[in-house]
C-alpha positions as CSV (number, residue, x, y, z in Angstrom):
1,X,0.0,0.0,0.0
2,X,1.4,3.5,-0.8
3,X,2.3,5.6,2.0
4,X,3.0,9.5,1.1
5,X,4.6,11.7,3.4
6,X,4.2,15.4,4.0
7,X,6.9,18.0,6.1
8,X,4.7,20.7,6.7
9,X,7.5,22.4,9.1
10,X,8.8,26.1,9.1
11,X,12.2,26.8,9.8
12,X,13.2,29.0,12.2
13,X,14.5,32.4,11.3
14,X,18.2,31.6,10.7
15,X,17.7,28.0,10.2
16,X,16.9,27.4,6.9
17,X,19.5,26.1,5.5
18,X,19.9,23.8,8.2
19,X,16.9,22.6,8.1
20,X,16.9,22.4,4.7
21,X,20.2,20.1,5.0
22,X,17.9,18.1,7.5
23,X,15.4,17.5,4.9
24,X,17.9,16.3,2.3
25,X,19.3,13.9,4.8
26,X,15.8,12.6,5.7
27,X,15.2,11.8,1.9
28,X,18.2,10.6,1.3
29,X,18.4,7.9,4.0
30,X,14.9,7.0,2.9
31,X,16.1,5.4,-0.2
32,X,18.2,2.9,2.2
33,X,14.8,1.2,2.9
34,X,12.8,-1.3,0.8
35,X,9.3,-0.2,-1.2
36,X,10.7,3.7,-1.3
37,X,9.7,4.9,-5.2
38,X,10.6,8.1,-5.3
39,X,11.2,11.3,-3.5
40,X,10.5,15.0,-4.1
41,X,11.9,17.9,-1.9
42,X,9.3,21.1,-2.1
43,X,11.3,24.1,-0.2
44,X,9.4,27.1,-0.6
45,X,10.8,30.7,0.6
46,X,9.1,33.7,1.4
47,X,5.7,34.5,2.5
48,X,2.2,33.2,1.1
């Protein structure tokens, strides 16, 4: 069955690129794992 995961985190002021480092680490070590298909890392900047 097909699991879908959403990060719907803000990073703090300052942290963004660690957090966006975080994320890419997450992603990547989800490959290590049997059944992962695919990946997509969504980092939007600024204010909606």
């Amino acid at each position: 069955m097909p699991i879908h995961v959403a990060i719907t985190r803000k990073a703090l002021p300052g942290k963004e690129e660690e957090f966006k480092e975080a994320l890419r680490h997450f992603l990547g070590d989800s490959f290590l794992h049997g059944g992962v298909h695919g990946g997509n890392d969504d980092c939007f900047t600024g204010q909606r």
